[in-house]
C-alpha positions in Angstrom: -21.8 32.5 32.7 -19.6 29.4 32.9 -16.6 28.9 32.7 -14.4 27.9 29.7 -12.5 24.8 31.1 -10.4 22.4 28.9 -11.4 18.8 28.9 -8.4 16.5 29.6 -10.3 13.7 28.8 -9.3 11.9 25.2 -11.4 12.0 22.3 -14.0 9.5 21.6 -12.8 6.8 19.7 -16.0 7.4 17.1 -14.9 10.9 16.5 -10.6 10.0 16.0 -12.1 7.6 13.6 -13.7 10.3 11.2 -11.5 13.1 11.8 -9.1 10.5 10.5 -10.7 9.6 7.3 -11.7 13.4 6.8 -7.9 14.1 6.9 -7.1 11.7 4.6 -9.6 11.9 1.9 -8.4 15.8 2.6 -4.9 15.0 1.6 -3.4 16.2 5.2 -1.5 12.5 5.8 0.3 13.6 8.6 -3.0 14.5 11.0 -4.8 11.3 9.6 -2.0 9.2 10.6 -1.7 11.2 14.3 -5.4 10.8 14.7 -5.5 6.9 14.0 -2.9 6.6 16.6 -4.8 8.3 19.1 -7.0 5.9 18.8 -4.3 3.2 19.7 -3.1 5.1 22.6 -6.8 4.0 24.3 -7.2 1.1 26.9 -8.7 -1.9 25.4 -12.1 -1.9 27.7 -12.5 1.7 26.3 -13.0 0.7 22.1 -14.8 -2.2 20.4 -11.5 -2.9 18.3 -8.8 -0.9 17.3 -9.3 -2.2 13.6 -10.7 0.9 12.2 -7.6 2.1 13.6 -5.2 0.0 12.0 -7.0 0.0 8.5 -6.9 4.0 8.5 -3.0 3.6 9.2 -2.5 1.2 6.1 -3.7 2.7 4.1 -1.9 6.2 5.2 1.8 4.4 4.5 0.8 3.5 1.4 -0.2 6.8 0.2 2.6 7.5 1.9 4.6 5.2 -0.1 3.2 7.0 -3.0 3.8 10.2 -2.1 7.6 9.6 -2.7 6.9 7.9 -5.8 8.3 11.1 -7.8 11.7 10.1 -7.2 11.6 6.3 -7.1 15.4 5.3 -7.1 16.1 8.0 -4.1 13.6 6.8 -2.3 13.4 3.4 -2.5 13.9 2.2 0.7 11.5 4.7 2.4 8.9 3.4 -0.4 9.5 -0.4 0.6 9.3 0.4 4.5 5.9 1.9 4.1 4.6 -0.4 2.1 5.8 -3.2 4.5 4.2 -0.7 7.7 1.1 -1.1 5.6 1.2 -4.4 5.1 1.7 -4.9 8.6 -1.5 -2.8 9.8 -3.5 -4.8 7.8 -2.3 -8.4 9.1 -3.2 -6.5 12.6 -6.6 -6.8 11.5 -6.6 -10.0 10.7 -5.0 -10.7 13.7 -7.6 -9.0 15.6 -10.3 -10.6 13.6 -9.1 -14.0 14.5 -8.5 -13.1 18.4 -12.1 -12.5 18.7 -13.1 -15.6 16.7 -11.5 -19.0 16.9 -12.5 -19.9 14.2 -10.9 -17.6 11.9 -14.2 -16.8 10.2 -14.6 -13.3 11.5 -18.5 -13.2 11.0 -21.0 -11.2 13.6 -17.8 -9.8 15.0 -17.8 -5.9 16.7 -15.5 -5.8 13.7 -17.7 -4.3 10.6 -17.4 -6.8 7.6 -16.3 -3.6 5.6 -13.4 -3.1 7.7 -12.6 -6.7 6.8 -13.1 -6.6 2.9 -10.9 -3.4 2.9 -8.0 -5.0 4.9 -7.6 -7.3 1.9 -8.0 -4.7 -0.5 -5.5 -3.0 1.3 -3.3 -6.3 1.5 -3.8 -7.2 -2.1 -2.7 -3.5 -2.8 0.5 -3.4 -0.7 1.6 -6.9 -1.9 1.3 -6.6 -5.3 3.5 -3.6 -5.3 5.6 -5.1 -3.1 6.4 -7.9 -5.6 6.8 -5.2 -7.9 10.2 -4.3 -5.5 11.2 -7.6 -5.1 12.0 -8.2 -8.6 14.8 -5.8 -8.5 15.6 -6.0 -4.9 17.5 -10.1 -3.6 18.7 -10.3 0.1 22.1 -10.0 -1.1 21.8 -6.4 -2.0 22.1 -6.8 -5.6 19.4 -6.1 -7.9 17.9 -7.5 -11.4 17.0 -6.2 -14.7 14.3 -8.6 -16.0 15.1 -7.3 -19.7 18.1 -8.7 -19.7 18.7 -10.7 -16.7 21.9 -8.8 -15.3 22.9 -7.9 -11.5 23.9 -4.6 -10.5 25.3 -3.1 -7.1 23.0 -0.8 -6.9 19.3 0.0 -8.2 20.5 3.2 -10.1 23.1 0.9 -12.5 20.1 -1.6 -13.2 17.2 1.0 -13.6 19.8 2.8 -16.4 20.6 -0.5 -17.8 17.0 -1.3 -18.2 15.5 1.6 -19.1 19.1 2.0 -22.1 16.8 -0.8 -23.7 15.8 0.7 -27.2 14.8 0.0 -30.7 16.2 1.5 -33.7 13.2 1.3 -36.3 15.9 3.0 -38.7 18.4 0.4 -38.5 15.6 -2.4 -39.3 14.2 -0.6 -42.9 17.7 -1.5 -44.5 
């Protein structure tokens, strides 16, 4: 009989990869997200790219991100962080993409074509929502209500003033 040893060495890069997605598509955010940053713990001549990486970590924040959607006003800031870390891990792609082609093209790269195409999902995704915030948030700290155009200190005052918008179909039949 052998003996049981424990392996110091770190998990292939292939293998943090799945686990990754497995945790994910399982819900468990927290090992996904661990797991994809394993993978950018690991020495550059050790992985093709740490896309894969990066793309499993955007799109962790923004389910994140969503994740805290049940109290919108409270969180808030933790929403908009995320989805800004997300946005973030998929310009590293990019980044990456171009880095290994000087031409910006990114074609018969090590870096799949899927990873690619899901980067600006992911991008398209995050900034979209994104704008969403930025219609109520201005660098001044103050915040809008498109209905009717107002400022408010804070995001609670508009959201009641916005949402207080109603129709009376009772006052209209007289």
């Amino acid at each position: 009989c052998e003996e049981i040893q424990e392996n110091s060495e770190a998990l292939p890069y292939g293998f943090l990869i799945s686990e990754g997605w497995l945790n994910f598509e399982n819900g468990d955010l927290d090992s996904a997200e661990s797991l994809f940053l394993d993978v950018l713990g690991f020495e550059d001549e050790m992985l093709p790219y740490y896309s894969a990486a990066y793309l499993g970590l955007g799109w962790v924040k923004l389910y994140q991100a969503r994740a805290l959607s049940g109290d919108p006003i409270g969180n808030f800031n933790d929403s908009y962080d995320l989805r800004i870390e997300a946005r973030d891990y998929f310009n590293l792609i990019l980044d990456e993409c171009n880095d290994q082609d000087q031409d910006g093209i990114c074609n018969e790269l090590s870096i799949p074509s899927e990873i690619i195409f899901d980067a600006y999902a992911g991008l398209t995704y995050s900034n979209s929502l994104m704008a969403m915030y930025e219609d109520f948030y201005y660098e001044d700290e103050r915040y809008s209500c498109n209905l009717n155009a107002q400022q408010f200190l804070t995001l609670i005052e508009c959201e009641s003033s916005c949402i207080s918008y109603l129709c009376d179909l009772e006052l209209n039949n007289s």
